[in-house]
Residue, then its C-alpha position, 0 to 999 in steps of 0.5 A: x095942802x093944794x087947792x085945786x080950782x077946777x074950769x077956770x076958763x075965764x082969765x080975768x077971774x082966776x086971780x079973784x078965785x084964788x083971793x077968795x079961796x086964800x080969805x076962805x081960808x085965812x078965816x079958819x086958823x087951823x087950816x090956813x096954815x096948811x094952804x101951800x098954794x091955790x092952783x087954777x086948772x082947765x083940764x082938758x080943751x074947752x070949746x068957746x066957739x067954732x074958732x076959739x079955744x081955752x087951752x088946757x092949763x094949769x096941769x103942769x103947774x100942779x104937777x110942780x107943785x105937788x113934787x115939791x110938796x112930797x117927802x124928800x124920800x118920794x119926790x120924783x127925779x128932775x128927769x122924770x118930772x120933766x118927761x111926765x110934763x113933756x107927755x102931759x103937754x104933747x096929750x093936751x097939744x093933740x087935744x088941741x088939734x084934734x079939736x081944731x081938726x074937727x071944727x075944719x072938717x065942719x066948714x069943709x063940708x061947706x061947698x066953697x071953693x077952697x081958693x076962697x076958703x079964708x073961713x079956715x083962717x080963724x081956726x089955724x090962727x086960734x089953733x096955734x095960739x093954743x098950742x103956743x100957751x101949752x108950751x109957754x111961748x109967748x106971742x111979742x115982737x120977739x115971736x112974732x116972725x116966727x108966728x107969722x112964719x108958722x101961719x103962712x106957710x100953712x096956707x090953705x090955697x097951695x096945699x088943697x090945690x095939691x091935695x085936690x090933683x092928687x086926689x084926682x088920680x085915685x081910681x074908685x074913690x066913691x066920695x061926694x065933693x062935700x065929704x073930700x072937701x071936709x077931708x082936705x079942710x080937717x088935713x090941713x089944719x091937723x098937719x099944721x097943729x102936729x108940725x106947729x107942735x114939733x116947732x113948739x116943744x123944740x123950742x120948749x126943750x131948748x133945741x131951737x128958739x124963736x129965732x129959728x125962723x128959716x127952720x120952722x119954715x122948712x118943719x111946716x113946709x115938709x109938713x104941708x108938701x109931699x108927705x101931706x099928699x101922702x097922707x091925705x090919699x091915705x085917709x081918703x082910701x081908708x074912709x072910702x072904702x069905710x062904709x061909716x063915713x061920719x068919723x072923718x076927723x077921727x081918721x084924720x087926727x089919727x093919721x097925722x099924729x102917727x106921723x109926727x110920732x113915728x118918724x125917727x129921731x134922725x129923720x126930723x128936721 
């Protein structure tokens, strides 16, 4: 038997949950000789404030968990546990940056000049924490280059300056400053949460690790240069001529997670 906490937000008293359902248990013979294992699960991103997230957790564990326990004759295979946890932490990492993606829009549609706009700052930052707890990196002196690399390349002063010429040189775009700002902010914080989850799940597979530092600068550099251009005059075009222009994030989370799923293989850095 698995005991499955649901909502377990808070850190500090998850250990005091699973003492209390082990004594729950532990008073009723019949059934704690049963208990395998007491698992603490978030199941999806919950939201404390505009720049801070509990990150799903707990599911993979599960999953573990549960294999373990099937009948030897219906456990699944090692490569197929392995995929099944992959896609589970790619759903939740999306989560995560749709999430993010949705608080930058917000601030965007503030009218601040973007050379100031450090507001966006809390919001990467958390952003990529939570991805690395998907993951499994852990954030320490051996990380912390790599972290570091992640977050300044991701700056949003070169990327909006960019995007904001660009968008300059699209004829007919009938957009309020407020809205292509809001697009510009939600951009750049969904470019860098799909690049930071391509470094991630590298390193989580064992193809790169920590170390790599010059690499996932050029990951998040490729992310944030010309093919964010790209994309941003995309979504701009597409919620312009959209007469609902309230799902900006949406379009925004959409176009940059197509972009990370569709390149191929051989065209990643």
């Amino acid at each position: 038997m698995i005991v499955v906490i649901t909502k377990s937000y808070s850190v500090p008293e998850r250990e005091q949950n699973i003492e209390m359902v082990n004594t729950a248990f532990a008073k009723h013979k019949r059934y704690s000789k049963n208990l395998r294992k007491v698992i603490p699960v978030v199941a999806s991103t919950y939201v404390l404030n505009d720049s801070a997230y509990a990150a799903p957790e707990g599911i993979t564990e599960l999953i573990d968990a549960t294999n373990e326990l099937m009948p030897e004759g219906i456990k699944a295979g090692e490569k197929d546990i392995a995929t099944f946890k992959l896609k589970r932490k790619r759903a939740m990492a999306h989560g995560i940056t749709g999430v993010s993606t949705t608080a930058a829009v917000v601030i965007g549609a503030v009218p601040v000049p973007f050379a100031d706009a450090l507001m966006l700052s809390p919001i990467e930052i958390a952003e990529i924490n939570a991805l690395a707890q998907i993951y499994g990196i852990s954030k320490n002196e051996g990380s912390k280059q790599f972290f570091n690399s992640i977050v300044e390349v991701g700056t949003v002063s070169a990327a909006a300056k960019a995007a904001i010429s660009a968008l300059k040189a699209i004829p007919g775009i009938n957009l309020g400053a407020s809205v292509l700002n809001a697009i510009i902010a939600g951009s750049i914080v969904a470019a860098l949460g799909e690049g930071t989850i391509y470094a991630f799940e590298q390193v989580y597979l064992g193809k790169k690790s920590v170390s790599d530092i010059e690499w996932v600068k050029k990951v998040l550099e490729t992310k944030m240069s010309s093919q964010f251009i790209d994309t941003v005059k995309t979504i701009v075009e597409k919620i312009s001529q959209n007469t609902d222009k309230g799902d900006v994030a949406s379009n925004i989370s959409e176009a940059f997670t197509n972009l990370i799923i569709n390149v191929p293989d051989n065209k990643k850095v």
